[in-house]
N, C-alpha and C positions, 0 to 999 in steps of 0.2 A: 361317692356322692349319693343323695339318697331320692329317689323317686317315690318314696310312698307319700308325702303329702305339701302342698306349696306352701309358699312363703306365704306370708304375712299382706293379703289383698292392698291394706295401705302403706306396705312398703314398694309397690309398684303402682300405687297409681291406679287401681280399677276398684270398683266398686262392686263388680259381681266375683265369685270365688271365680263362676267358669269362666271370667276372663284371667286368670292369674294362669302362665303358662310355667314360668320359675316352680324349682323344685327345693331350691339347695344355691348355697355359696359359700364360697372359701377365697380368704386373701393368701395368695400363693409369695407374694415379692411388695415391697412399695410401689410399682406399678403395674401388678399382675395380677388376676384374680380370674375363678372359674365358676361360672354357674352350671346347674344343670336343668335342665330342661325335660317334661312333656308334652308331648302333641297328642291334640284328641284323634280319636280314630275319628270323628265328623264333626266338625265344628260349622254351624252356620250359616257365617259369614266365608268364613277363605274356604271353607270346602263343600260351596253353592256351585258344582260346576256341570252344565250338559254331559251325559254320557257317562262314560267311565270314569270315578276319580282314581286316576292309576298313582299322580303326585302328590308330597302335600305343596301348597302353595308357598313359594317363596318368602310373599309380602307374612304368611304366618310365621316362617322363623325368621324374618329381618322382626315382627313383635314382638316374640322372644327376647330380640338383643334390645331393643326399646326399652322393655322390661327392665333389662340388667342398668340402664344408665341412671336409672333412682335407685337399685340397689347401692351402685359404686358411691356415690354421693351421702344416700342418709347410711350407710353401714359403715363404709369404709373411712368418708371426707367430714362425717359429721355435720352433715347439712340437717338442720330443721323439717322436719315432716311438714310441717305448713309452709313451705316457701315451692315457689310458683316455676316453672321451669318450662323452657324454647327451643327447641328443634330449630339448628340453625345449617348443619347439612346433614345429608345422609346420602351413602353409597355403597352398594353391593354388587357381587358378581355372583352368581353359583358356578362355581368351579369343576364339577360332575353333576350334573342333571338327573344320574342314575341314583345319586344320594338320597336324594326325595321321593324313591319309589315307595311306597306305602304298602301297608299290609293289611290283617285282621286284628292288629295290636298296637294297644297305641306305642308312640314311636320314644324313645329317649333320646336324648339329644345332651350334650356335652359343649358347654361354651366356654373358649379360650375369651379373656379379654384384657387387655394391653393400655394401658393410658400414655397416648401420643405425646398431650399437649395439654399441659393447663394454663388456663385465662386466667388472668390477675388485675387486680386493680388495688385500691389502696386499702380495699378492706381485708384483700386474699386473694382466696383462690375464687371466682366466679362462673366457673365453666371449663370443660372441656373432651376433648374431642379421643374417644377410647376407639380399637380395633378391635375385630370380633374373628372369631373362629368358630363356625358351629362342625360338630362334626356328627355324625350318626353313625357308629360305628365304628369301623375305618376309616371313613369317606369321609373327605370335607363338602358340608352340605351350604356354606352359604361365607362367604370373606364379605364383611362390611366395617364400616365406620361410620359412625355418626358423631357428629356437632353439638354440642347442646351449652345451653348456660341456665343460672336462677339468680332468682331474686326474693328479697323478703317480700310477704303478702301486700303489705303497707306502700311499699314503690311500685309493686304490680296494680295497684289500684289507682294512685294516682297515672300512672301511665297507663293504662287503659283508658281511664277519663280524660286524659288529655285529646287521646287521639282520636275516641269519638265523638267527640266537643266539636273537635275540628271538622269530623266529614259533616257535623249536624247531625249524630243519631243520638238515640234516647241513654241511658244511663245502662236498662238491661234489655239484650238485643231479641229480635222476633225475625226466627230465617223465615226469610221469604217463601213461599211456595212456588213447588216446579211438577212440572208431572215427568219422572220421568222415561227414557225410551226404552221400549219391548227388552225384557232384559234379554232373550237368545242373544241380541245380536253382540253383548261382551261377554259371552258362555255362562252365563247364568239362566238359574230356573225360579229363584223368588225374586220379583219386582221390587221390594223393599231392598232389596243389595243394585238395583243398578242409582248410579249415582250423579247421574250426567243428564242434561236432556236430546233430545233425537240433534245428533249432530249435523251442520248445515256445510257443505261444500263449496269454495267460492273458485271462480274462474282460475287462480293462479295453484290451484291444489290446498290451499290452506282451508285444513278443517276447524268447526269451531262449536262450544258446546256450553251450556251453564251449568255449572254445578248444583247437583240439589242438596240441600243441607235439613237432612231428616231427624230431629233431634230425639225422636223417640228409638233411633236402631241402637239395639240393645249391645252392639260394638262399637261401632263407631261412633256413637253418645253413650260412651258406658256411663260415664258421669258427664255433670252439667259442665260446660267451659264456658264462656263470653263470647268466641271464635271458632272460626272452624280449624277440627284437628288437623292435626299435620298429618296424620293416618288416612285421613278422609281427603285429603289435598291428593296424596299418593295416588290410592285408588281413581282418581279421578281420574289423573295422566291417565295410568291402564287401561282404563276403559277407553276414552277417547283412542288413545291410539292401535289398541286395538280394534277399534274400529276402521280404521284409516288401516292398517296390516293388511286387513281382509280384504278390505275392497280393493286393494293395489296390487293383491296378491304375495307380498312379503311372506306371510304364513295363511297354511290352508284354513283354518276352524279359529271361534275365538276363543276356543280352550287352549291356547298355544301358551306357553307359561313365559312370565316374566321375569327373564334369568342376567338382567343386567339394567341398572337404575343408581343414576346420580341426578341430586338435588338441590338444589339451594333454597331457601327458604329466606326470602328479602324482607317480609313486615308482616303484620298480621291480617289474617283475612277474615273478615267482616261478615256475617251469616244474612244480617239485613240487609245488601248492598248486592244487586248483582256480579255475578267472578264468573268472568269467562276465561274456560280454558282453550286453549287453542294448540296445535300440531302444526309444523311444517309440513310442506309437501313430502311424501313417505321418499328417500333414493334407496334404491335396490343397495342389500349390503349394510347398511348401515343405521345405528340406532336413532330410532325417531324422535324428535327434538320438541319440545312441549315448553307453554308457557302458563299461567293462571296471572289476569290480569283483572284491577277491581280501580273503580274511578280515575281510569285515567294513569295509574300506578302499574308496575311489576311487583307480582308479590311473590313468585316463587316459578323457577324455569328448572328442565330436568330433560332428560336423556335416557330412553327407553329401548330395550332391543327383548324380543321374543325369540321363542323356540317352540317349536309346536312339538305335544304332544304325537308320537309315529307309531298308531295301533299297527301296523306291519311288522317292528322289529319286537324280540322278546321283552318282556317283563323287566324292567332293569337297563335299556339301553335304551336313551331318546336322541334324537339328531339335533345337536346345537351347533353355530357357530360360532365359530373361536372368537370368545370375549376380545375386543377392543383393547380393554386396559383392565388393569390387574387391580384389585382396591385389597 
């Protein structure tokens, strides 16, 4: 496979080159196929982190496999470039943590990817749900699966309209303003990447936070949407519950990386409409459990567990615990 130059910006979905992380693809089987992949040596956004960056960020190669789910569709399924498409779950493990260790060069990456399960209705095929394998080298650096389906432009517009008809908003949305909190405290050093505002503690341990929906971050609104991304939904968890990590003491720093995330994604979330995310009470052991809720609604709950980074051990060995469940 070939790393000297990416795909085709509008065959995934971004509108800047530097966000195109895809190298290369190849259909291996009728439900097999491999992309390849490079990591920047400093990207921005996923590699804004206090102190050393000794990893690359997890949530950057679960992008990657994001990536690949418009590959598989307009190369492979023959989907339309202009039809509209939903994140309806996603879930990952990293499997060795030492996979992610980073260097002076950007990183190549190799992705296995599997089609689970396709969605049908009476027109076809409308969706579905592929397995990923990233590996770096030897190492498998990241096991996920994501959900997805599309729709032609035309249905995605009247369903848009329908639903903001309904809560009373305008036809094209205006995110709210937030200010949001000191970014140290979710191991970041530029303000523009934290994504939450100062989260509030309530008597029974439940923390709780707004999301802020900054439409000019040149990642996370690489291009314009109606809604907030399901990418920006992500980061959101992260951050909250990393915050709630820290203070409970679960992991020491909040440069602890995030090596295990499952998703659901219920309706669409609304930029003009306050979303509040919220955490359960942190239990020792156990990944923390997060919800983003908007009028009244549940619009997407997820399942979080960290590893901190351990400047004590060598280069190449971080201290994880043992993933919960395998994806």
């Amino acid at each position: 496979m070939q790393f000297a130059r990416t795909l085709p910006k509008e065959l995934v979905h971004r509108a800047a080159i530097a966000e195109v992380f895809l190298t290369d693809a190849e259909r291996l089987g009728e439900d097999e196929m491999r992309l390849a992949a490079q990591l920047p040596r400093l990207h921005p956004f996923y590699d804004d982190v206090l102190g050393p960056r000794t990893h690359h960020d997890p949530l950057l190669v679960l992008e990657a496999c994001r990536q690949g789910i418009f590959v598989v569709a307009h190369r492979y399924l023959d989907v339309p470039l202009g039809h509209k498409f939903l994140l309806r779950t996603v879930e990952y493990e990293v499997p060795e943590p030492a996979a992610l260790v980073c260097d002076d060069t950007p990183t190549e990456a190799v992705i296995g990817v599997r089609v689970e399960h396709r969605i049908r209705d009476r027109s076809g095929v409308t969706g579905l749900r592929l397995r990923f394998t990233a590996t770096i080298g030897a190492r498998a650096a990241l096991l996920a699966r994501i959900g997805y389906s599309w729709m032609p432009p035309q249905v995605w517009s009247r369903l848009r309209a329908g639903q903001r008809h309904a809560l009373g908003l305008s036809d094209r949305p205006v995110a709210l303003p937030g200010r949001p909190l000191d970014p140290g405290r979710v191991g970041r050093r530029n303000r523009a990447n934290a994504v939450i505002t100062p989260p509030h503690t309530a008597h029974d341990g439940v923390r709780s936070a707004r999301l802020v929906a900054e439409t000019t971050h040149p990642t996370l609104y690489d291009h314009w949407v109606d809604h907030v991304p399901g990418m920006l939904e992500l980061e959101a968890f992260r951050q909250l519950a990393l915050t709630a990590a820290v203070v409970d003491g679960a992991v020491r720093a909040p440069t602890a990386l995030p090596v295990r995330l499952r998703v659901r994604f219920r309706r669409f979330a609304e930029m003009d409409l306050p979303l509040e995310c919220r955490t359960a009470p942190v239990v020792p052991g156990a990944d923390i459990e997060c919800t983003l809720r908007q009028a009244g609604a549940l619009v997407a709950d997820a399942r979080i567990g960290f590893a901190d980074r351990d400047p004590a051990v060598p280069a190449g060995v971080l201290a994880c615990p043992a993933a919960h469940a395998r994806v």
